[in-house]
PyMOL CGO cylinders between C-alpha atoms (Angstrom):
from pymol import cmd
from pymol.cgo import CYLINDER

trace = [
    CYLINDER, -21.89, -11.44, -37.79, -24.48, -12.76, -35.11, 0.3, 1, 1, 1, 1, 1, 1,
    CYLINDER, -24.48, -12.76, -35.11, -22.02, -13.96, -32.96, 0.3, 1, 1, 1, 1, 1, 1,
    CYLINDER, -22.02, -13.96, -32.96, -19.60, -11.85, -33.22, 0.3, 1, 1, 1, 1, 1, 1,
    CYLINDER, -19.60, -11.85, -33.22, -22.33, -8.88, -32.29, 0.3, 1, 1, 1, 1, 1, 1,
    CYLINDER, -22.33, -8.88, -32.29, -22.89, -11.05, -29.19, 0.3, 1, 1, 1, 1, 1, 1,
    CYLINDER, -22.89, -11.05, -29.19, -19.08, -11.80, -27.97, 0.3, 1, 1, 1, 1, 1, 1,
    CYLINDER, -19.08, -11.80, -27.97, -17.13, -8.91, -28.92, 0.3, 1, 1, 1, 1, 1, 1,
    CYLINDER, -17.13, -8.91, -28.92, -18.90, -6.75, -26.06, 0.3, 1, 1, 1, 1, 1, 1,
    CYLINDER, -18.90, -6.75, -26.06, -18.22, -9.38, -23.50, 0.3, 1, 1, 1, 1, 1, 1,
    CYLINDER, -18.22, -9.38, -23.50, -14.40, -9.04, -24.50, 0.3, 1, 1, 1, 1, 1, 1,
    CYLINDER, -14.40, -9.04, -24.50, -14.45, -5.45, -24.67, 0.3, 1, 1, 1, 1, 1, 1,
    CYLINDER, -14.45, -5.45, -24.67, -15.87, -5.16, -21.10, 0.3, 1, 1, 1, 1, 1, 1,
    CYLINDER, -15.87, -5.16, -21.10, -13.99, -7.77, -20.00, 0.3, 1, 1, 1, 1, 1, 1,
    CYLINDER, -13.99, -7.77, -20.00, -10.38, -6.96, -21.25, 0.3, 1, 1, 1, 1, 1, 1,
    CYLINDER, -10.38, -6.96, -21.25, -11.70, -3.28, -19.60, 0.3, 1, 1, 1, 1, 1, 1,
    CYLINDER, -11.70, -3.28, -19.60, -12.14, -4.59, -16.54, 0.3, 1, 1, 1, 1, 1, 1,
    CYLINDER, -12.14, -4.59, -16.54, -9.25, -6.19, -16.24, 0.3, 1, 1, 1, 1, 1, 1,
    CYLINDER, -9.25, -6.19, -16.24, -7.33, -2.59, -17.11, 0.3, 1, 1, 1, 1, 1, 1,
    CYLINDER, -7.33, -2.59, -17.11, -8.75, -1.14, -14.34, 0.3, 1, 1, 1, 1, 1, 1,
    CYLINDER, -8.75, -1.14, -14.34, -8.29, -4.28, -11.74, 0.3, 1, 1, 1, 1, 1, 1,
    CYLINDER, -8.29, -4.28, -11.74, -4.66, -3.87, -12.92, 0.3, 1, 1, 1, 1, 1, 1,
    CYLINDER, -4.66, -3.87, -12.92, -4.55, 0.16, -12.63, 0.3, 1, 1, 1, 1, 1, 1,
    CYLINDER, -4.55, 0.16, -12.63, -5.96, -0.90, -8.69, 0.3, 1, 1, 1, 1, 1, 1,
    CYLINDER, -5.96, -0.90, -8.69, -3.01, -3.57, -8.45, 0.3, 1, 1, 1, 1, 1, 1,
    CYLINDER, -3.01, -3.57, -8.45, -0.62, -0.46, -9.13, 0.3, 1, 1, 1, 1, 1, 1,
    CYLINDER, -0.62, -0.46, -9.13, -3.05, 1.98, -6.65, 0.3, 1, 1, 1, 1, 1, 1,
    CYLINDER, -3.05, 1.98, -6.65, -2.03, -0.65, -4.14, 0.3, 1, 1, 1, 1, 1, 1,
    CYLINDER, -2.03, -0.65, -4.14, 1.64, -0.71, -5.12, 0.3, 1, 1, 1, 1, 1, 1,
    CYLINDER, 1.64, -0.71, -5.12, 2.01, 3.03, -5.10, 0.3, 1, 1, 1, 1, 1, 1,
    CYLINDER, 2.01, 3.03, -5.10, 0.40, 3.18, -1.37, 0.3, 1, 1, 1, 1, 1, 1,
    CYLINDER, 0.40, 3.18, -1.37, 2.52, 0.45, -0.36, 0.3, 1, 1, 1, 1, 1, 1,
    CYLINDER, 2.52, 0.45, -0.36, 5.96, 2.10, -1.74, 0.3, 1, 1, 1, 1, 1, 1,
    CYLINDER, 5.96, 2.10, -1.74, 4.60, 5.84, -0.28, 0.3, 1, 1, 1, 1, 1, 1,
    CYLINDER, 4.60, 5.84, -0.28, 3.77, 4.43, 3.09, 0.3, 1, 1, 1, 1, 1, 1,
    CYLINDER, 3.77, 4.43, 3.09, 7.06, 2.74, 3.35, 0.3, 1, 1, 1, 1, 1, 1,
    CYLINDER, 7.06, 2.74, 3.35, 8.92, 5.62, 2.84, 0.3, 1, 1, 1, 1, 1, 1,
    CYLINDER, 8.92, 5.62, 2.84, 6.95, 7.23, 5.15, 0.3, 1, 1, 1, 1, 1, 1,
    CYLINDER, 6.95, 7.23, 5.15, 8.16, 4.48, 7.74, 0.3, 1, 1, 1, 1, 1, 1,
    CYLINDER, 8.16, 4.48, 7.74, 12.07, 5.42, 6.64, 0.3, 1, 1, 1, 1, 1, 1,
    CYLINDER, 12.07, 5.42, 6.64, 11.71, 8.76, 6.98, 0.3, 1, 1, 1, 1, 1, 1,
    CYLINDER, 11.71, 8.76, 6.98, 10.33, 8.57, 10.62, 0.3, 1, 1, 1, 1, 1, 1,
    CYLINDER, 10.33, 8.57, 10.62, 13.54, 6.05, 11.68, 0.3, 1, 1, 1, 1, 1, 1,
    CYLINDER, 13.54, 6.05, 11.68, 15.24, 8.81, 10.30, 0.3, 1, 1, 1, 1, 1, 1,
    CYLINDER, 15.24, 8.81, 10.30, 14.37, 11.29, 12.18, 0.3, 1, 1, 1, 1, 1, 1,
    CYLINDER, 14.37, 11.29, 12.18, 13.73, 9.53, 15.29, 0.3, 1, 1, 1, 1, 1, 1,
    CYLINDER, 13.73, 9.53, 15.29, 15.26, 10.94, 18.43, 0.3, 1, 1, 1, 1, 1, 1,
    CYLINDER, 15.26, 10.94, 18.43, 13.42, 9.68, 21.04, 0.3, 1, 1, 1, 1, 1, 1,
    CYLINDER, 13.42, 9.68, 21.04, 13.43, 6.84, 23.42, 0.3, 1, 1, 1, 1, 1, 1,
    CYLINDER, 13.43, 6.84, 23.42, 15.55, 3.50, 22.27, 0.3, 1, 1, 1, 1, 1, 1,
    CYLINDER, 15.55, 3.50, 22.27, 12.82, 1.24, 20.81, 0.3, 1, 1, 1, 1, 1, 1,
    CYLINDER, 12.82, 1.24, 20.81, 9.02, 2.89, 19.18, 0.3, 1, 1, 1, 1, 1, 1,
    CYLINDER, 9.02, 2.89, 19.18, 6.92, 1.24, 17.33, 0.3, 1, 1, 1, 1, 1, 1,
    CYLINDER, 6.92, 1.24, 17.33, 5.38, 3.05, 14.04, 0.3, 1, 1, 1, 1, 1, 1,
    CYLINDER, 5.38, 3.05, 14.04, 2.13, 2.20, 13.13, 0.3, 1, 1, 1, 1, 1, 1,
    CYLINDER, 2.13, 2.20, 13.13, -0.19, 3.74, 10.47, 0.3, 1, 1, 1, 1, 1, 1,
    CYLINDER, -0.19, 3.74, 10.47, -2.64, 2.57, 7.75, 0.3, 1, 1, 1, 1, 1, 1,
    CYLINDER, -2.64, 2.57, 7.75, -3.91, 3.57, 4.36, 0.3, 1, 1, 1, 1, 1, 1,
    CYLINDER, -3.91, 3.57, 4.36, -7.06, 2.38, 2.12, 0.3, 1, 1, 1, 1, 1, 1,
    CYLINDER, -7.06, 2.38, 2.12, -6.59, 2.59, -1.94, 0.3, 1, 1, 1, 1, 1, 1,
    CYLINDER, -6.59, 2.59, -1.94, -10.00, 1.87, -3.01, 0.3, 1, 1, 1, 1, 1, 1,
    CYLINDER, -10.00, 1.87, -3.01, -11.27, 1.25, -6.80, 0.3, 1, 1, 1, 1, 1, 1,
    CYLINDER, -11.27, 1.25, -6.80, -14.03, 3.57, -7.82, 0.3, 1, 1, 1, 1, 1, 1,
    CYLINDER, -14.03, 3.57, -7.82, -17.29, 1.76, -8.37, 0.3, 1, 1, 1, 1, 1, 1,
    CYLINDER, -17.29, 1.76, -8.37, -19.06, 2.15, -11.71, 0.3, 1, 1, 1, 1, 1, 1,
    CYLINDER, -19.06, 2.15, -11.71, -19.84, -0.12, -15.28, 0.3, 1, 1, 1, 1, 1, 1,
    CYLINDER, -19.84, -0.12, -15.28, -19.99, -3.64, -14.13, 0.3, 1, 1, 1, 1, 1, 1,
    CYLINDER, -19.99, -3.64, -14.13, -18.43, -3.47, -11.37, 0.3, 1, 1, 1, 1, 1, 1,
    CYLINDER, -18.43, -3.47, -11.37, -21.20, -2.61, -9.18, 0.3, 1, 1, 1, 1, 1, 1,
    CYLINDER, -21.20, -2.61, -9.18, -19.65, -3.71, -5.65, 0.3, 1, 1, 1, 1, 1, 1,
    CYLINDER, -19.65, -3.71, -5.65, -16.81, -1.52, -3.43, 0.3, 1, 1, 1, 1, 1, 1,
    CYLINDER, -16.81, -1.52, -3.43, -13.77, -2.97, -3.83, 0.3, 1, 1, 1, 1, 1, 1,
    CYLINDER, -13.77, -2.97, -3.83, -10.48, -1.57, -1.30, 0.3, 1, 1, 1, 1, 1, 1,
    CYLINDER, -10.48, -1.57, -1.30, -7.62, -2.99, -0.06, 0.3, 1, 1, 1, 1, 1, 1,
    CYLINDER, -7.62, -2.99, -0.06, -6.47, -2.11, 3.66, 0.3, 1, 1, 1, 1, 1, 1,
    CYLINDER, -6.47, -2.11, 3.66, -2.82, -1.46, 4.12, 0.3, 1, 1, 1, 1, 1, 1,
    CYLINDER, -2.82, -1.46, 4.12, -1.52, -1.61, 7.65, 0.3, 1, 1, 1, 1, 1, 1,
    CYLINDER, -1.52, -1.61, 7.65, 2.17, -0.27, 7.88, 0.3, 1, 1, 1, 1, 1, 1,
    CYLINDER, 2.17, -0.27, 7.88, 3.97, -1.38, 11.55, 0.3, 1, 1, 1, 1, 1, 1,
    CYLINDER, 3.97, -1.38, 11.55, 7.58, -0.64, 11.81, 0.3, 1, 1, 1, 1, 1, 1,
    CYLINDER, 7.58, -0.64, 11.81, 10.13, -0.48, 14.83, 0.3, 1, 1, 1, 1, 1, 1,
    CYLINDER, 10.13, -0.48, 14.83, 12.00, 3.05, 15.42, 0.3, 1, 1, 1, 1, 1, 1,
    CYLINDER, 12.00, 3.05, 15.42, 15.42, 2.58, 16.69, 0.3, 1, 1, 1, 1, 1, 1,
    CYLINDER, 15.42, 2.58, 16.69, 17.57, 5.05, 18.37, 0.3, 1, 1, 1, 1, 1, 1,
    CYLINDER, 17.57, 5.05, 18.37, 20.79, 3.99, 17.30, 0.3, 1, 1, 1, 1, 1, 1,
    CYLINDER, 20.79, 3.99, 17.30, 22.59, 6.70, 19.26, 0.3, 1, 1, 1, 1, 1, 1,
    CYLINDER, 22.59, 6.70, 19.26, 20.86, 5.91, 22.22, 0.3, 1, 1, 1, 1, 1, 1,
    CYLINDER, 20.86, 5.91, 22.22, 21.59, 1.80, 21.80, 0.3, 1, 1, 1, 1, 1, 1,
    CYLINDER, 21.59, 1.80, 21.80, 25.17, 2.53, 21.36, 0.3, 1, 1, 1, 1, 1, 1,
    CYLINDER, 25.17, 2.53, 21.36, 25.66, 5.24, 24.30, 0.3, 1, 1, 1, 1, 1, 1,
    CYLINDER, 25.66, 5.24, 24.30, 23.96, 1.87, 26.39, 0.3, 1, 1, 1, 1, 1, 1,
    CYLINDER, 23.96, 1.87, 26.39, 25.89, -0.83, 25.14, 0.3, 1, 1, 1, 1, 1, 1,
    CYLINDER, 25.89, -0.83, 25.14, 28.78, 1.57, 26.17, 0.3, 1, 1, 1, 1, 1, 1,
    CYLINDER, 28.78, 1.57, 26.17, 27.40, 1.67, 29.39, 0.3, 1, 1, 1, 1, 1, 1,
    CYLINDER, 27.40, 1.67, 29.39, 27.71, -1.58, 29.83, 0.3, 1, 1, 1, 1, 1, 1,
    CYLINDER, 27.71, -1.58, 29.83, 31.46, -2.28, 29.19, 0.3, 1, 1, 1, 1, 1, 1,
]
cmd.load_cgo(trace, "trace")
């Protein structure tokens, strides 16, 4: 009974911790996937010059709180090139 009184809260707080490390894996996924889209929907709708590059960035950070007592984010940095595809094939018709 002893021991068990003395290891079953480590487990407990560790299999918690590890639930919310992997709900922050998922955070990170989801940012990643939205900020993606993001990038797809701007080549999209991209009119402009031939060649742009896209560039933005997003932080998913895990709250602080129990034993975690340090911040812990991830940075995501999202660069992508726009292509007007109308304009590269009006200039490659040019050039014929």
């Amino acid at each position: 009974m002893v021991e068990a009184a003395i290891s079953l809260p480590l487990i407990i707080i560790t299999a918690m911790l590890m639930v919310r490390l992997f709900v922050f894996y998922l955070d990170i996924l989801t940012a990643g996937i939205k900020a993606h889209r993001e990038a797809l929907e701007a080549q999209d709708a991209y009119k402009g010059a031939m060649m742009r590059t896209y560039e933005a960035a997003e932080e998913v950070t895990l709250l602080r709180g129990g034993v975690l007592r340090n911040n812990v984010s991830k940075r995501i940095d999202i660069k992508a090139f726009l292509i007007n595809e109308d304009f590269l094939v009006r200039s490659g018709e040019a050039l014929d």
